[in-house]
Phi, psi and omega in degrees: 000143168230184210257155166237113172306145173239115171248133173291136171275137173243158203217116169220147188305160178209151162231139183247130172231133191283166177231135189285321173301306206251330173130199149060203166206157186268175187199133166214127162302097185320299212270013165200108207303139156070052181245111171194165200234201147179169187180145198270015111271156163317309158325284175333298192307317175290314173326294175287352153275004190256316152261006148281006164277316153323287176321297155349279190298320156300327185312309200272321170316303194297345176277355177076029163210148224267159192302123184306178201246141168316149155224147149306077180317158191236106169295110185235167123276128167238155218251104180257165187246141178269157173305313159322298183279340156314278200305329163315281221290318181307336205285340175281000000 
């Protein structure tokens, strides 16, 4: 009989953010700090963060330590006042 490796699929959340300046998007995982990617489609993008993660996840293996659990990130808008609407406001 012989052994059949079984690789587990693991599944993390990505934020794709477009960049307006250079074209494409950047893409970074949240549930694993300084894991991120870009690619000049949403495809692309996903490819390549898809192997980086790959990459990630041995890092942490070969460190002997288990593959972190996904997190959902909390997407907010907060509202900041431009230097412009401040000096309005000081001036009132």
């Amino acid at each position: 009989m012989t052994m059949t490796e079984v690789r587990q699929v693991r599944r993390y959340t990505v934020v794709l953010t477009p960049d307006p300046e250079e074209g494409g998007y950047g893409v970074l995982v949240p549930a694993l700090p300084g894991c991120f990617s870009q690619g000049g489609t949403v495809d692309e993008a996903l490819a390549n963060v898809r192997e980086a993660i790959q990459l990630h996840l041995e890092g942490i293996e070969e460190d002997g330590e288990p593959a972190p659990e996904d997190v959902t990130p909390l997407l907010a808008l907060v509202p900041v006042p431009t230097p412009h609407t401040v000096a309005a406001a000081a001036a009132t």
